[in-house]
C-alpha positions, 0 to 999 in steps of 0.5 A, spaced: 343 658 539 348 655 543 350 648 544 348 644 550 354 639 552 354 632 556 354 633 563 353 627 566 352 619 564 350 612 565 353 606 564 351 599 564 355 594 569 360 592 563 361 600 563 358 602 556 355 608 556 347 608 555 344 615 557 347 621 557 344 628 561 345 635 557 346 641 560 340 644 559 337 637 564 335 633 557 335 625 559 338 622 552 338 614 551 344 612 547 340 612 541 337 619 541 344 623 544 348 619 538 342 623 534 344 629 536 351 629 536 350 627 528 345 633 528 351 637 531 347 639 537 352 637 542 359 641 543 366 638 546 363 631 542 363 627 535 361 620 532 366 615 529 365 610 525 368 603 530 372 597 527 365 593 527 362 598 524 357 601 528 357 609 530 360 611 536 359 618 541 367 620 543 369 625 547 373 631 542 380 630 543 383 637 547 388 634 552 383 635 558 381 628 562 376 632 566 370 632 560 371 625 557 365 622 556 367 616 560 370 622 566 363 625 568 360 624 573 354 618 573 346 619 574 
């Protein structure tokens, strides 16, 4: 089975993200793409545990700017 991949994103008017579209046309809240990605369901993507000690969706560091999370285009 292939991965599905991040294709597009929501963010809040502070500019955090909130939902994600995959690119089999799946709508995730934060939560559920968070659950995904733990389950390694979605590709170019992993979770990091933050200072403040919550768990974090980010994009896989590839030297490419075009599929960071925060550079996909908004739905």
């Amino acid at each position: 089975m292939e991965q599905k991949q991040f294709v597009a994103v929501q963010k809040n008017a502070d500019g955090d993200l909130t939902a994600f579209k995959t690119s089999d046309g799946s709508l995730l809240l934060y939560e559920e793409a968070l659950q995904e990605v733990l389950a390694g369901s979605i590709a170019n993507v992993s979770a990091f545990k933050g200072k403040d000690g919550g768990t974090y969706i980010r994009s896989n560091p590839d030297n490419r700017k075009d599929n960071n999370l925060d550079q996909l285009p908004l739905f």
